[in-house]
C-alpha positions as CSV (number, residue, x, y, z in Angstrom):
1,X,51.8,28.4,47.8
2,X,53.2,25.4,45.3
3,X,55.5,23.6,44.6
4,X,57.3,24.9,41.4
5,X,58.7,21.3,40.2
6,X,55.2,20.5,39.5
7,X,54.4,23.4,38.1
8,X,56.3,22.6,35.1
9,X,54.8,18.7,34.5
10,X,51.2,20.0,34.5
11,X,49.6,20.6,31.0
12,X,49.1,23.4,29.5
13,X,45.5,23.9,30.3
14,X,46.2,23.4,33.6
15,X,48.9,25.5,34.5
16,X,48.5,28.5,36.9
17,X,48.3,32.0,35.8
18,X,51.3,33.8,37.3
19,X,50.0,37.1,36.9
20,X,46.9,36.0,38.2
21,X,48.8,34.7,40.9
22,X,50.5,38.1,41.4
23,X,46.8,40.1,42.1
24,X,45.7,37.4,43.9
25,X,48.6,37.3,46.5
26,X,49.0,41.5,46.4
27,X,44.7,42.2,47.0
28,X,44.8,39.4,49.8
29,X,47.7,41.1,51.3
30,X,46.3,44.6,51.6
31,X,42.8,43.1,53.0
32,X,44.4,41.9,55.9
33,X,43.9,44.3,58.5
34,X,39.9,44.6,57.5
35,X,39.6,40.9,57.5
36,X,40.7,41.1,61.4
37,X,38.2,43.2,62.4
38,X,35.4,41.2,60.7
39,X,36.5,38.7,62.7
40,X,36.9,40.3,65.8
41,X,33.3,41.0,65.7
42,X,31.9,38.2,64.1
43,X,29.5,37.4,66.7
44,X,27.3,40.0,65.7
45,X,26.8,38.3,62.6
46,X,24.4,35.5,63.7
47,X,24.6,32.2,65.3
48,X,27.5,29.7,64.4
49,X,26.5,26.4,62.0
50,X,28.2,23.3,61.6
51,X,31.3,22.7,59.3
52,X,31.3,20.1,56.7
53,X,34.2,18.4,56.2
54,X,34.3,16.1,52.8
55,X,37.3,13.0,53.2
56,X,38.2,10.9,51.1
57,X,40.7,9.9,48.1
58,X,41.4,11.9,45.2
59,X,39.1,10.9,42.0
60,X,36.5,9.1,44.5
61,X,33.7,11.5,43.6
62,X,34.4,14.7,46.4
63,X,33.5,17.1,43.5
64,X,30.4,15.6,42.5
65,X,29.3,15.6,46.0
66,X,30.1,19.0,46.5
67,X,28.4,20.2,43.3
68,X,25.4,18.2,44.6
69,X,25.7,19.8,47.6
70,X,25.8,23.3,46.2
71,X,23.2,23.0,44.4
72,X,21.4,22.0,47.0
73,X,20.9,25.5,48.7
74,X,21.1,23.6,52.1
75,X,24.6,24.8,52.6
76,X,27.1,27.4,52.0
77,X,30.8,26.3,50.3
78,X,34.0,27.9,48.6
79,X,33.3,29.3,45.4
80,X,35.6,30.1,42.8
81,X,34.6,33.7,43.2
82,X,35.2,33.2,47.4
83,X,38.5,31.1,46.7
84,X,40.3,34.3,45.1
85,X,39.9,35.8,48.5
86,X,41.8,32.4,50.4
87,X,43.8,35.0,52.5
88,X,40.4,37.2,53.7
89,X,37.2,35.0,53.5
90,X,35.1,36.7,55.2
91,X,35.5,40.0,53.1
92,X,35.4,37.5,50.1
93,X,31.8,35.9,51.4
94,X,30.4,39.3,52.1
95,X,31.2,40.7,48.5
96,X,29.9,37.7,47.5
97,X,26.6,38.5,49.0
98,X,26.6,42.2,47.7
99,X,27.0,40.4,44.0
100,X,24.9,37.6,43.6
101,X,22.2,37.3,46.6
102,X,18.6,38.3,45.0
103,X,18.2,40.0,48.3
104,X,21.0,43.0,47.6
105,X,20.0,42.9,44.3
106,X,19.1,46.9,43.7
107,X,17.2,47.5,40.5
108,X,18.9,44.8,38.3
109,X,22.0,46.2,38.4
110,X,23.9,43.1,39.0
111,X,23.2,40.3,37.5
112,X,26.4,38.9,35.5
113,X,27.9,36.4,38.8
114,X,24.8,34.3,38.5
115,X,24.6,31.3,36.5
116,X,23.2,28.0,36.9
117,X,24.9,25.2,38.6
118,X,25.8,22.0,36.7
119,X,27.6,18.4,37.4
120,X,30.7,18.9,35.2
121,X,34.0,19.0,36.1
122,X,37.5,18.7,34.6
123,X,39.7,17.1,37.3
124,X,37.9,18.8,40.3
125,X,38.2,22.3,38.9
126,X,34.9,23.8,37.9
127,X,33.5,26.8,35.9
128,X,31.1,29.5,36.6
129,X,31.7,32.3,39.8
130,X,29.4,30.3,42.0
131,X,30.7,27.0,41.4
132,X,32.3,25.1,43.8
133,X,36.5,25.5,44.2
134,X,38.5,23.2,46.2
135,X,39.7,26.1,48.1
136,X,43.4,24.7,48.5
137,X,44.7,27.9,48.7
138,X,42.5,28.9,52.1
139,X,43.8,25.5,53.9
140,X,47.7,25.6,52.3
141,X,47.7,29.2,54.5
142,X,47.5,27.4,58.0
143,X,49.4,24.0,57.6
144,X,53.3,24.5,57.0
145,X,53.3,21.3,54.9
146,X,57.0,20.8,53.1
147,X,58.0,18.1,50.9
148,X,55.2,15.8,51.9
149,X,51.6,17.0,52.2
150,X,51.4,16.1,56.0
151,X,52.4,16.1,59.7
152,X,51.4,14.2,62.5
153,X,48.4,15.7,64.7
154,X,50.9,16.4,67.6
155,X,52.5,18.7,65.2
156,X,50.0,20.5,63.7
157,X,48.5,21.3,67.3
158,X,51.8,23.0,67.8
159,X,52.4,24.6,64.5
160,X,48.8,25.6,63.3
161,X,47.1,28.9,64.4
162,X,43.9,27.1,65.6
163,X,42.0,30.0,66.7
164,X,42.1,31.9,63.3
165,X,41.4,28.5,61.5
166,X,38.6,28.1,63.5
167,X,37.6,31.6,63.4
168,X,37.9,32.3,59.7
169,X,35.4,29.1,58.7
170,X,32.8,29.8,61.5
171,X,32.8,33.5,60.3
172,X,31.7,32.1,57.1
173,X,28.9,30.3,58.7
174,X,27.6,33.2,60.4
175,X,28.2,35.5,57.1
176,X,26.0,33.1,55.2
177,X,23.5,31.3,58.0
178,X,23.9,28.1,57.1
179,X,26.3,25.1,57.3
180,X,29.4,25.5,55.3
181,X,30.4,22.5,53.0
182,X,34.3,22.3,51.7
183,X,36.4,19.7,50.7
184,X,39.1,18.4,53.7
185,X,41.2,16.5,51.8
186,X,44.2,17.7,52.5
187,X,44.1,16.7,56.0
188,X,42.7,13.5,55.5
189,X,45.2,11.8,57.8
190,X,44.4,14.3,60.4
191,X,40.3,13.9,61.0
192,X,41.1,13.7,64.5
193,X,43.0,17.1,64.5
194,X,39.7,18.4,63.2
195,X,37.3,16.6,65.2
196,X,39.3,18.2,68.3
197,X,39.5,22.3,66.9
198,X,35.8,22.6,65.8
199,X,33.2,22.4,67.9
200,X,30.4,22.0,65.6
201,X,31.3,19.8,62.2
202,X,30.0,16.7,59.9
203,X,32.7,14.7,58.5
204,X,31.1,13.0,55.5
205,X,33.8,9.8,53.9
206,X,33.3,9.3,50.3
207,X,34.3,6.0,49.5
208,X,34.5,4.5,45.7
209,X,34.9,1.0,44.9
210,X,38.9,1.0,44.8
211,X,39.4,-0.2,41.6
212,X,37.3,2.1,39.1
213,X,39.3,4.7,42.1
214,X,42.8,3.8,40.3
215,X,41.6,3.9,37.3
216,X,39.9,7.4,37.4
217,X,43.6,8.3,38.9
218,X,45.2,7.1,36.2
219,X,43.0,9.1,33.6
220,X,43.3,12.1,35.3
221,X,47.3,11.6,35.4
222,X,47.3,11.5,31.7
223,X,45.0,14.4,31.4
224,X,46.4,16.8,33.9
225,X,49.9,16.2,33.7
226,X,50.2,14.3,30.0
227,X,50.9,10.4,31.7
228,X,50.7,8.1,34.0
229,X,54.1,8.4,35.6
230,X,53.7,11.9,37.4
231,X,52.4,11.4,40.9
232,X,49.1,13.5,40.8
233,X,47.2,15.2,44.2
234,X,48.9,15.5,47.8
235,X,52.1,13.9,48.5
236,X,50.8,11.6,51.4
237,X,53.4,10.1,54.3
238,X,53.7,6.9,52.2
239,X,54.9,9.0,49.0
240,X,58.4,8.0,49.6
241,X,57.7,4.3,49.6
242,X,55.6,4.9,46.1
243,X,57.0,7.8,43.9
244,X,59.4,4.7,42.4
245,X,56.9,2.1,41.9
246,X,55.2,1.7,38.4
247,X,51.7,4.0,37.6
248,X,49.2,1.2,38.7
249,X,50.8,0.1,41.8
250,X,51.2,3.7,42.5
251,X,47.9,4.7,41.9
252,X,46.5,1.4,43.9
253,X,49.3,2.4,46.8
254,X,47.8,5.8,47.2
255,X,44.0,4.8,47.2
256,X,44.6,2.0,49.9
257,X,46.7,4.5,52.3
258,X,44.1,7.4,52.6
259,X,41.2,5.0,52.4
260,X,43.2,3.4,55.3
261,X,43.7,6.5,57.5
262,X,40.4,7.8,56.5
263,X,38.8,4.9,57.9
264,X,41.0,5.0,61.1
265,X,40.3,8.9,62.0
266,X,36.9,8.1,61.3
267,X,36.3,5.7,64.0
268,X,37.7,8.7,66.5
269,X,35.0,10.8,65.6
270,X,31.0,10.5,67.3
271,X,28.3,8.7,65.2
272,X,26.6,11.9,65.5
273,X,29.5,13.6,63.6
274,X,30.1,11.3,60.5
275,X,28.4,9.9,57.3
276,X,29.9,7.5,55.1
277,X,28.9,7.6,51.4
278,X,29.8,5.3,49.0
279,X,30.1,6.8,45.5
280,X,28.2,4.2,43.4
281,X,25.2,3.9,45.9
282,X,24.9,7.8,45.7
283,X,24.5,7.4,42.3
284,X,22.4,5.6,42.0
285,X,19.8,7.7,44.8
286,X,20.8,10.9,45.7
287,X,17.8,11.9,47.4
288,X,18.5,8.7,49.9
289,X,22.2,10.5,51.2
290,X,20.1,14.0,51.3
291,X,17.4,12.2,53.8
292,X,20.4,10.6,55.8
293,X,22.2,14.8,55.7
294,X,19.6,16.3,56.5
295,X,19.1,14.0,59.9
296,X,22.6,14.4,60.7
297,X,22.1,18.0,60.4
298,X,19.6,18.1,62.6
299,X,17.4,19.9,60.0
300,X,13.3,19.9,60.7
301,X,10.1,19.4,58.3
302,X,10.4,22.4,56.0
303,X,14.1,21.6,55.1
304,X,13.0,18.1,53.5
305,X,12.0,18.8,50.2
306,X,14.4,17.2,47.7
307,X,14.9,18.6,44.2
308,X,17.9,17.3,43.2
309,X,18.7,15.2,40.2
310,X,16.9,11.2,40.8
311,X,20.6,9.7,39.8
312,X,23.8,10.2,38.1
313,X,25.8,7.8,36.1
314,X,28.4,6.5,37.2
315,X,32.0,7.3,35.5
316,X,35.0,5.1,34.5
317,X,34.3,1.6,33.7
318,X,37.9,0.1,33.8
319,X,38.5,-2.5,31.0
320,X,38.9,-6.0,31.7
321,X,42.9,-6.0,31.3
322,X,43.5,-3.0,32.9
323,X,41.0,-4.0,35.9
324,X,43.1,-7.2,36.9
325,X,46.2,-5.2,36.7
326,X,44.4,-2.9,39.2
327,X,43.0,-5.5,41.8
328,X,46.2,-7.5,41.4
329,X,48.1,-3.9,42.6
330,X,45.8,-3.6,45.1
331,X,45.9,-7.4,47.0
332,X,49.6,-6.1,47.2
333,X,48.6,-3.9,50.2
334,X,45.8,-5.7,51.6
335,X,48.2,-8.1,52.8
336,X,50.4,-5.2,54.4
């Protein structure tokens, strides 16, 4: 599921938990053969919603917007309880009902998954059961990725069990009747790919003003993985042309080549399938994006109340030295 060479660079605090690991992999294993059926039958289960596929770079505020999301109530998303069952989700979502929906709630006798939802993060990971996960696990079981995070779309057409892809997330709409919201990262240079497998979906492109981008990359380098050297997230295709260049023209490299092919599967999909955010305007009014989601979503009149936070500040204010650095790294591959 990773690789083990970068196992070893990551800080302590962020290392996985190989036994952990161990129960995970064994009770995902044995629920194999029940997850099949739940999908074989799914249909029973209720109408299909839309997917919502998040894109953008790493550190360009995807977690924010999915905690704002979730705690939105108008969609469903991975938890960190739902991510332990990557290899059967639709088992996972149901005994994720059974635990922490007030409406199987029998006499009190569950209450300990519950807890409120907050805005804090420590590089994308999250705390609390219902929490939002980046549920890389889930996506890493379909896409045979090897050295570099990617293949071309031709590829994964041939490669990728489409069907159960397809299956597993609309069971999960179905299980908890509404859209399901999850981060799409990963396949970032494929939007088209997806655009063509799912027939109901909202891509939403998160987009953060590059420079404040690199330097929330280069924090979270030194945080996760102890400095700025490491390469941090998905290898993209242009990792071999980067991994010998310095931190900042690394960092910049990496922002400018997703934002790049983020904006060019974009333009493949319908305007009725996409919204673009950009980071600092969400900031500064939330309820704005949730009127422009909820139209996109096709929602009506009861759905429009809006009780979400009026703003959030805005993170990473690069200093003056380090910010001409960073836009000087980044003209580099404008002109490319």
């Amino acid at each position: 599921m990773h690789n083990k060479a970068e196992e070893k660079v990551r800080g302590k605090a962020f290392r996985r938990n190989p036994q952990l690991e161990f129960l995970l992999t064994s009770l995902n294993g044995s629920l194999n053969c029940a997850e099949e059926k739940i999908l074989d039958n799914s249909s029973a289960l209720g109408a299909d919603y839309p997917l919502i596929f998040i894109m953008g770079p790493l550190r360009s505020g995807t977690t924010l917007f999915t905690q704002w999301l979730a705690s939105s109530s108008l969609v469903a998303y991975p938890t960190n309880l739902l991510s332990r069952f990557y290899g059967a989700p639709a088992i996972g979502a149901q005994i994720q009902l059974l635990l922490t929906d007030p409406r199987f709630n029998f006499r009190n006798e569950i209450l300990d998954f519950n807890s409120t939802l907050s805005f804090k993060s420590e590089n994308g990971k999250t705390q609390g059961a219902l929490a939002p996960n980046e549920f890389w696990y889930f996506w890493r079981r379909f896409f045979p990725f090897k050295e570099l995070d990617w293949l071309p779309d031709e590829e994964l057409f041939r490669v990728v069990d489409q069907q159960k892809l397809v299956g597993e997330l609309t069971t999960l709409t179905r299980i908890f009747g509404k859209p399901f919201a999850l981060k799409g990262m990963i396949l970032n240079y494929n939007i088209p790919f997806l655009d063509m497998i799912f027939e109901k979906a909202l891509f939403i492109q998160l987009k953060r003003d590059p420079v404040t981008n690199v330097s929330s990359i280069l924090d979270a380098r030194k945080l996760q993985l102890g400095n700025e050297k490491e390469w941090y997230s998905f290898k993209i295709p242009e990792y071999p042309q980067l991994k010998n260049l310095d931190p900042v023209t690394q960092s910049a490299g990496q922002v400018h080549y997703i934002n790049t092919a983020v904006n060019k599967g974009m333009k493949t999909v319908n305007e009725s399938r996409k919204l673009v955010v950009e980071y600092e305007a969400f900031c500064e009014n939330p309820r704005c994006v949730h009127e422009e989601l909820l139209l996109k979503l096709g929602f009506n009149e009861n759905n429009k109340d809006y009780c979400g936070p009026e703003q959030f500040s805005k993170s990473r204010n690069s200093d003056a030295q380090n910010r001409v650095a960073i836009e000087k790294a980044l003209s580099m591959f404008r002109g490319k």
